[in-house]
N, C-alpha and C positions, 0 to 999 in steps of 0.2 A: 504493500500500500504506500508506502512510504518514496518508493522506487517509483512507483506510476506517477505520487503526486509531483517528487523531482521533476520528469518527464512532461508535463502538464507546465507546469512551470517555467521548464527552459523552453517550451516552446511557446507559450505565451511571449518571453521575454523577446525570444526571436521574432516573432511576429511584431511588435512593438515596436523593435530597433531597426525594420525594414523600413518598418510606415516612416517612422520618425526621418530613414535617410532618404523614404522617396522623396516625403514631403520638403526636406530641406533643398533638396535636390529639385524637385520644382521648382520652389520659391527664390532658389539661386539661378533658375532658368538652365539647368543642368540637365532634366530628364524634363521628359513629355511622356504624357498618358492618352495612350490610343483608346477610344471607346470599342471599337471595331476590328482589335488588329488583322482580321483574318482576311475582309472583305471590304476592299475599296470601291467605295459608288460613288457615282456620276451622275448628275442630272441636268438635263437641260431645259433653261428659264429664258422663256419670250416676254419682251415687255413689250407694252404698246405706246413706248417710247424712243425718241432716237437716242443715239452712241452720246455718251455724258451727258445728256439732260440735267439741268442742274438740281440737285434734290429729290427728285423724283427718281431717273436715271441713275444719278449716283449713288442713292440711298440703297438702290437694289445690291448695288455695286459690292459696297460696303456689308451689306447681309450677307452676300456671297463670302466675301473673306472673313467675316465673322463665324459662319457657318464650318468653313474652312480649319480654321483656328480653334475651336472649341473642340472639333471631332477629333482633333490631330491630324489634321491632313487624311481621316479617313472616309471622310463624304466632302466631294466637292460640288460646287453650282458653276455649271456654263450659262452666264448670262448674255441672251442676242438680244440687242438693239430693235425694235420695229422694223420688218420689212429684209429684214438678214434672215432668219430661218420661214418666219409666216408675216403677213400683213399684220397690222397695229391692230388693228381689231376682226382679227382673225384667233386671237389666241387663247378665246373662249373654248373653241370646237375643237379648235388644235389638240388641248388638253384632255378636253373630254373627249378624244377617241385615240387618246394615246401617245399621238405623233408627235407631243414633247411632252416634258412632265412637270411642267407650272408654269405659272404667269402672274407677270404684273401688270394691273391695269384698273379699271373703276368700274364697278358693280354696275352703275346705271346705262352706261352701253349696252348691257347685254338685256336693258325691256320686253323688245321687241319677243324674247322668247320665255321669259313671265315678267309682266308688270310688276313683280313685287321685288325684281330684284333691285331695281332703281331703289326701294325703300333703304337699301343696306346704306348706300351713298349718303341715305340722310334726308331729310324733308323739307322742300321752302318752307322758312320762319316757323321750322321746329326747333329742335335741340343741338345744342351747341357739341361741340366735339367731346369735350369732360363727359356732359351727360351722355350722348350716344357709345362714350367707352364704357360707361358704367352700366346701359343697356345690354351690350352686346355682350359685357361677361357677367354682371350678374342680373340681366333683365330678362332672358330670355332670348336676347337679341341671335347671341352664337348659334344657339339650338335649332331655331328658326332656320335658319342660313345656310349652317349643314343639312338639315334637312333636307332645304328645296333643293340646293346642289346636291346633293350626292343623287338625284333622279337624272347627270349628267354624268355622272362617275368623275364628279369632282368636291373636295376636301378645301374650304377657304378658310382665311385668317386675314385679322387687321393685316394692313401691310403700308399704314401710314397714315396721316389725316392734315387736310390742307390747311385745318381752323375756318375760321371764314373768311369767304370769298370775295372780292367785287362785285361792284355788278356791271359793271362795264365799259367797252369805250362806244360811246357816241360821236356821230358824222356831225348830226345838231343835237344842238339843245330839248332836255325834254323840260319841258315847263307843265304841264299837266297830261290828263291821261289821255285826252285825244292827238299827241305828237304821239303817241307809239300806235296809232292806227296803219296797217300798210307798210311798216315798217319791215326788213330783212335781217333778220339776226343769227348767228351762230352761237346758239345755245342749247344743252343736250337737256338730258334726263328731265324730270321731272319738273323742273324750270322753266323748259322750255313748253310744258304742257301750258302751265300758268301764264304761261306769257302769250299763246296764242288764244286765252281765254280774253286777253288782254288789246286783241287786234294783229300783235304781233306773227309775223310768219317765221316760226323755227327753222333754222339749217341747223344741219348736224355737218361738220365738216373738219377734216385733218388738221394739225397743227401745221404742216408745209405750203398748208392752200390758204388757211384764213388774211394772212397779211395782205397778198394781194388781191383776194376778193373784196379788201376793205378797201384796199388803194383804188382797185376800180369801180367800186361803186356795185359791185356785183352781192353786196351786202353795206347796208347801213348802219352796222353795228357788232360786236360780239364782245363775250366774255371770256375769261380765259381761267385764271387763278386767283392771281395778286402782283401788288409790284414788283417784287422779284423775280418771277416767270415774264408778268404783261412787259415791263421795261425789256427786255431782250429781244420779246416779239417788236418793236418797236411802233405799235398800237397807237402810241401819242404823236405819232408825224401824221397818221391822216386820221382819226376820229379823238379830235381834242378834249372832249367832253365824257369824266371820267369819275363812274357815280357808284358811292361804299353802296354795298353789298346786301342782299334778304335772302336769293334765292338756295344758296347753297352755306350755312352758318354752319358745317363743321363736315366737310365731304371724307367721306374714308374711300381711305385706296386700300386693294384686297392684292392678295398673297396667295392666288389658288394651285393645289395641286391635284394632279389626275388619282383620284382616291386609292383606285388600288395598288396605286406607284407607291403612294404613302403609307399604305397598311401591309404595304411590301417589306419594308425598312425596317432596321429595329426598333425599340422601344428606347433607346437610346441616342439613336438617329434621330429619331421621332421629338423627342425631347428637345435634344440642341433644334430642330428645326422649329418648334412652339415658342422658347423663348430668345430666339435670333428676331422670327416675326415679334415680338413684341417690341426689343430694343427698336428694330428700326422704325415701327411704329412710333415709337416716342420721339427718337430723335430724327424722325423726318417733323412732327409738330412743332418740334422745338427750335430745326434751323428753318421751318417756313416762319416763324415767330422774328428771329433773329433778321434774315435774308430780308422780309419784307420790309422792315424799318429802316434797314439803311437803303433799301431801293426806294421810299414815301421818300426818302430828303433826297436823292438825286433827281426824283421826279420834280421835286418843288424846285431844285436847279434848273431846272428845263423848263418852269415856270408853266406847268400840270397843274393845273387848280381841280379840285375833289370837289363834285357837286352831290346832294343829298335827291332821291327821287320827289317829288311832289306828294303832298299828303293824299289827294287824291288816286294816285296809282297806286301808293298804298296799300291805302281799302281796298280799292280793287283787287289786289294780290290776296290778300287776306280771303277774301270773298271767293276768288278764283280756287285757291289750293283747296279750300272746303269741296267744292264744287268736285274738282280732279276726285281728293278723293273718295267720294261719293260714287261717284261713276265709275274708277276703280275697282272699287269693291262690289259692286253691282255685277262689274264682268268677272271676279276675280277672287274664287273664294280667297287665292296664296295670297291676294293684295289685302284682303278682308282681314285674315290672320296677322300678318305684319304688321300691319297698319293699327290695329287693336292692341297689339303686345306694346307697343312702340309708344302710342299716346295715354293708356296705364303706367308706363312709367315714365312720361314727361309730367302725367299729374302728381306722381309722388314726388320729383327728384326738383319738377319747377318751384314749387314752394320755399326750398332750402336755395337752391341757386340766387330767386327773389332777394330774400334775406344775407344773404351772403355776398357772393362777388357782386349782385346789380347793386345791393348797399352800399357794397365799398366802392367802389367804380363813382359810383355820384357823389359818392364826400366827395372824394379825390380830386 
């Protein structure tokens, strides 16, 4: 007995003075810990972005080697640029049938094939980015999400969020809400529902083509992000008239992967790729926060003056997203279900928001 517990003991001790020299060894940047050493994977990630996009593009960028870095070099991400392996918005279908295994891109593109997935993006003059992150992980939101996608054989995640948006550049002036009758705008998702409720005519249209559609008049208006993306497009040399934001208060960009690529992978894999999406989630919010402030005072060099919409169109807007979604939900039990989950818990979380940051915001 005596001999055993010896035996018990020195190998305890052994075990102990391993951990202790991996850990030192670590922390000296001496040894690396593979999660996977047996089986290196590879996956490839289309965005519906070009090659270094700033923030958006790079953000992915940055996941990737993050991704990289956590597994030990034993799961890497090939990420393609828009238009290098599928089209920019192509890489919904791309994923769900295989022929890559994720993407980055915005929920509300893919409408057209359920209305409810525009809800993920966020809702004109709903909830702000905080509250839609605290939806989607503990509202319901996630659950929701996986759901309707995995009827695609796809697996999504945050994958960023813009905060809020602009609302746009204008050719002219809007002084009340009969100037946006007849109007030509490039503006997607669900925004742009409300705004054809509005008189306006929605285009959906590429980031390579908008500039000179504006230039030529071949549209009188669009939106884009914020002044850290808009200033690059350079939107203030021909629509001067440049007015903050309702339609999109806190738009998420998603992280999807072809599901059974994902359920392929270890649980280990699996893991570094759940909290790789969260970091750049955060710190894509954090430098559109950062980026967009020093691009407002470059603007104001350029002598960009920031106009507010008319209280009139407003209401209007107000009045319109009711409307949308209404009739949404009418076509659409998924839009019915989201759209319910989502304003449940803007009634809980708007109260405390109220009370909280709109308090402090107007001392200040």
């Amino acid at each position: 007995m005596k001999r055993r517990d010896f035996v018990k003991g020195a190998v305890a001790v052994g075990a102990a003075a391993t951990l202790t020299g991996c850990t030192r060894e670590m922390i000296e940047g001496k040894k690396s810990v593979n999660v996977a050493r047996r089986k290196k994977v590879k996956l490839k990630l289309a965005t519906s972005w070009p090659a270094n996009f700033p923030i958006m593009g790079t953000g992915v960028d940055r996941f990737a080697e993050k991704v990289k870095a956590m597994s030990g070099g034993s799961l890497e991400i090939k990420v393609y640029p828009k238009n290098i392996l599928v089209p920019a918005l192509a890489v919904f279908d791309a994923t769900s049938s295989g022929q890559i295994d994720a993407f980055h891109s915005g929920p509300y593109y893919w409408k057209g094939k359920n209305p409810a997935f525009a809800l993920f993006s966020g809702l004109p003059l709903g909830m702000v980015a905080s509250e839609l992150n605290g939806w989607m992980n503990y509202g319901g939101g996630y659950d929701l999400w996986r759901e309707l996608y995995a009827r695609y054989n796809l697996y999504p995640f945050m994958g960023g969020n813009t905060g809020v948006q602009m609302g746009g550049w204008f050719r002219k002036p809007i002084e009340s809400l009969a100037d946006l009758k007849g109007l030509k705008m490039r503006i997607p998702g669900l925004g742009g529902e409300v705004m054809a409720k509005l008189g306006v005519n929605p285009i959906l249209l590429p980031a390579g083509e908008i500039y000179t559609a504006l230039e030529r008049g071949t549209i009188d208006a669009t939106e884009w992000v914020g002044p850290a993306l808009d200033i690059r497009m350079g939107f203030y040399k021909v629509a001067p008239y440049y007015y903050t934001g309702w339609h999109e208060p806190g738009s998420i960009l998603e992280l999807t992967f072809n599901k059974a690529r994902f359920e392929s992978l270890s649980k280990e894999h699996r893991a570094i790729l759940h909290y790789a999406a969260e970091a750049m989630t955060t710190e894509m919010y954090h430098e559109f926060m950062d980026q967009n402030a020093k691009a407002l005072e470059k603007l104001k060099e350029l002598g960009v003056k920031i106009y507010d919409f008319p209280p009139d169109m407003i209401a209007a807007a107000k009045k319109a997203v009711q409307e949308v979604v209404e009739e949404q939900s009418a076509k659409s039990e998924d839009f019915k279900r989201v759209y319910a989950s989502m304003e449940a818990y803007y009634r809980l979380v708007k109260p405390w928001t109220d009370i909280s940051e709109a308090k402090y915001l107007a001392i200040r």
